[in-house]
C-alpha positions in Angstrom: 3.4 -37.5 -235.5 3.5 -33.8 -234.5 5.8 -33.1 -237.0 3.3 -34.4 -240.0 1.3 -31.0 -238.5 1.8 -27.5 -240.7 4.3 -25.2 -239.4 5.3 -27.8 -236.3 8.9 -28.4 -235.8 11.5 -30.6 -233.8 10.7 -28.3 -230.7 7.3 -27.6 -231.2 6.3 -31.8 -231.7 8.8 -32.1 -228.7 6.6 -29.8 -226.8 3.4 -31.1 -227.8 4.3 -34.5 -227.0 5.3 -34.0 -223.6 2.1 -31.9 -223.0 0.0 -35.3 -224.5 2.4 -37.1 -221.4 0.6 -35.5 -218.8 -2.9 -35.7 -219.9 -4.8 -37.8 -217.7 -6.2 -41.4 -219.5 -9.3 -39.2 -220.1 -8.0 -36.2 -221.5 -5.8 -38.4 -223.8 -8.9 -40.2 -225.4 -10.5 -37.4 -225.6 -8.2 -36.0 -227.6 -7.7 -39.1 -229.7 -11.5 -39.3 -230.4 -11.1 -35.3 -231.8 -8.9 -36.3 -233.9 -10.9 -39.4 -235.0 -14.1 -37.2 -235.2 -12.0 -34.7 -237.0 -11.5 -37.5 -240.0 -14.6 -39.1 -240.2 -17.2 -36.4 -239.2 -15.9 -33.7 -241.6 -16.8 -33.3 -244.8 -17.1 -30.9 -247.9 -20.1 -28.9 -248.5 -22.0 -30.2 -251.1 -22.8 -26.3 -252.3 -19.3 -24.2 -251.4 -17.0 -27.1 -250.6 -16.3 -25.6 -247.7 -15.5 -27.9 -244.6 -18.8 -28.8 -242.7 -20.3 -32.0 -240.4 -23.7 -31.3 -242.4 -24.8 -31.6 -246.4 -24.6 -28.1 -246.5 -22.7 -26.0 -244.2 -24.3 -22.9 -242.3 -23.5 -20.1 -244.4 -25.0 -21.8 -247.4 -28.0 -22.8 -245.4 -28.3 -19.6 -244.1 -31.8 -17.2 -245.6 -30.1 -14.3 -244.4 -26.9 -14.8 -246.6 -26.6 -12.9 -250.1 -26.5 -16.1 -252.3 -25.8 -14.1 -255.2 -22.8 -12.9 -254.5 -19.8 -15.6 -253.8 -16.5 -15.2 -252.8 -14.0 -17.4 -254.4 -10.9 -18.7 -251.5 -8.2 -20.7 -251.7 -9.3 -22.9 -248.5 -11.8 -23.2 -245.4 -9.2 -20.9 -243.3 -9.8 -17.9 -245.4 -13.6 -18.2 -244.7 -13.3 -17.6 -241.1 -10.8 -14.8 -241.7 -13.1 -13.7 -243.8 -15.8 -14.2 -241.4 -14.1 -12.6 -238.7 -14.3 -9.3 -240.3 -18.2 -9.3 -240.1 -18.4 -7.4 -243.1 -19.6 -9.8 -246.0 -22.4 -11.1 -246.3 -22.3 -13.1 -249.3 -21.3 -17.1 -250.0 -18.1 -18.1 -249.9 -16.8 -21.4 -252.7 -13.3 -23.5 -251.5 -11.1 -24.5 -253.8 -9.5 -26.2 -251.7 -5.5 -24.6 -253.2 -4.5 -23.2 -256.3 -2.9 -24.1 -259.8 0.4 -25.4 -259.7 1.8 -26.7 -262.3 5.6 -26.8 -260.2 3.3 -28.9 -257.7 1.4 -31.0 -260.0 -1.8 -29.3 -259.0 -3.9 -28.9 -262.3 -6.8 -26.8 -262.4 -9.3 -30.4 -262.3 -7.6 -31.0 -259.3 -9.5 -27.7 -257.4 -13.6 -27.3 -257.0 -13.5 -25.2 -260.4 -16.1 -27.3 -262.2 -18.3 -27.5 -258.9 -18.2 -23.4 -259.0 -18.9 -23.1 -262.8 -22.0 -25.5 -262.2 -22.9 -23.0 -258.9 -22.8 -20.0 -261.6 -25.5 -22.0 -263.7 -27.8 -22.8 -260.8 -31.2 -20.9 -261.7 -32.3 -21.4 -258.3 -29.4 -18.9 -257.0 -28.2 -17.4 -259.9 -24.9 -15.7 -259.6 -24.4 -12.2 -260.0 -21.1 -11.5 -258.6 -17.8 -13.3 -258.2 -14.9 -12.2 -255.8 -11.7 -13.6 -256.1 -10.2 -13.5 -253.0 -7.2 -16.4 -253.9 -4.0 -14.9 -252.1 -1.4 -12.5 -253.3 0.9 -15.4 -254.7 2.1 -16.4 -258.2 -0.4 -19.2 -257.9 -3.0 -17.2 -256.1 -2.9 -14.9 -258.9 -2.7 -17.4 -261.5 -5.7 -19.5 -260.1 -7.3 -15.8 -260.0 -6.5 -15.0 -263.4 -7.6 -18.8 -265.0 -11.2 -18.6 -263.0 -11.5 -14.8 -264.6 -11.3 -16.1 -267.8 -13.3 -19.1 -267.7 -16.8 -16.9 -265.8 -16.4 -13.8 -268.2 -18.1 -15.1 -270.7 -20.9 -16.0 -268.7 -22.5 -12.3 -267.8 -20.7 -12.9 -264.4 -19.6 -9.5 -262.5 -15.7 -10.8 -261.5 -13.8 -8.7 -259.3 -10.9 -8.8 -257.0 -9.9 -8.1 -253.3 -7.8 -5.3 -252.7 -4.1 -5.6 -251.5 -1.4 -3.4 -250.8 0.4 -2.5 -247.4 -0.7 -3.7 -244.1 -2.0 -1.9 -241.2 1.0 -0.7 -239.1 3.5 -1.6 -242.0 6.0 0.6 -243.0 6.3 1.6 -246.4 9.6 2.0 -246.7 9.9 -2.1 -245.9 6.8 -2.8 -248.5 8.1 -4.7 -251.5 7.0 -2.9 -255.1 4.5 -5.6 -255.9 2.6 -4.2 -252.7 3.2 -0.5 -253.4 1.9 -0.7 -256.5 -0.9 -2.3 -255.9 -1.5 -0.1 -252.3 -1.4 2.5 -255.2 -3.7 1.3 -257.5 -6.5 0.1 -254.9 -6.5 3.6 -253.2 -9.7 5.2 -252.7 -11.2 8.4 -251.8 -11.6 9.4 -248.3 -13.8 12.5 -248.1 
């Protein structure tokens, strides 16, 4: 069952199952109820769609929160690398993936319509719209598609800056990334 997990392999399942093994009865239910809770506590945000045990999760509750301004991710683990930073203080909206037609993933498949009804809400109107979908062909399309469809409606849409990583060497950055290191530059004095 391990293996069903992202990114787990052979070893890795091997590992964890031998580590479940030696949990005492009470560590192993515990662990079983997470996992339980997990399923049937979580849910989407009725606002951002992001993941939350609530009808709305914190950041949408939240006075102190920019609701005007809403950044656009793929899924809930960009919000808290986002978050992490400490340096936005808008709303975030979860698509929950991105257009893929190779995949079958259509764009009715993705929290698009719940985003275009967030951009008509009076009560919050939106003033800005950051696409922060990742650096992929899909990323970018689903980036591209959502640009389209907002323009029309008055809606500021931008996108986040990417290019080469802190610590990376440029000589190993791929040209995508150089040129767009290039065309994201910014003044420094």
């Amino acid at each position: 069952m391990f293996r069903k997990l992202d990114g787990v392999g052979k070893k890795s399942a091997a590992r964890y199952a031998f580590c479940v093994l030696n949990f005492t009865e009470a560590e192993a239910y515990d662990f079983a109820q997470a996992i339980i809770a997990a399923k049937t506590e979580i849910k989407k945000c009725s606002v951002c769609c992001n993941i939350t045990t609530h009808e709305t999760c914190d950041i949408c509750g939240s006075d102190t929160r920019d609701h005007s301004t809403v950044c656009v991710v793929e899924d809930p683990r960009a919000v808290l690398a986002i978050e992490k930073t400490r340096q936005f203080a808008g709303v975030y909206h979860v698509l929950h993936g991105t257009i893929s037609p190779m995949r079958g993933v259509t764009p009715d498949r993705l929290t698009i319509k719940e985003l275009l009804a967030r951009i008509g809400n009076e009560e919050h109107p939106v003033s800005e719209l950051i696409l922060a979908t990742n650096p992929t062909v899909e990323g970018e399309a689903t980036a591209m598609y959502i640009a389209k469809l907002v323009s029309p409606l008055g809606v500021k849409v931008t996108r986040i800056a990417n290019g080469v990583p802190v610590g990376g060497d440029l000589e190993y950055a791929d040209e995508v990334t150089l040129r767009r290191a290039m065309e994201g530059r910014y003044s420094i004095l």
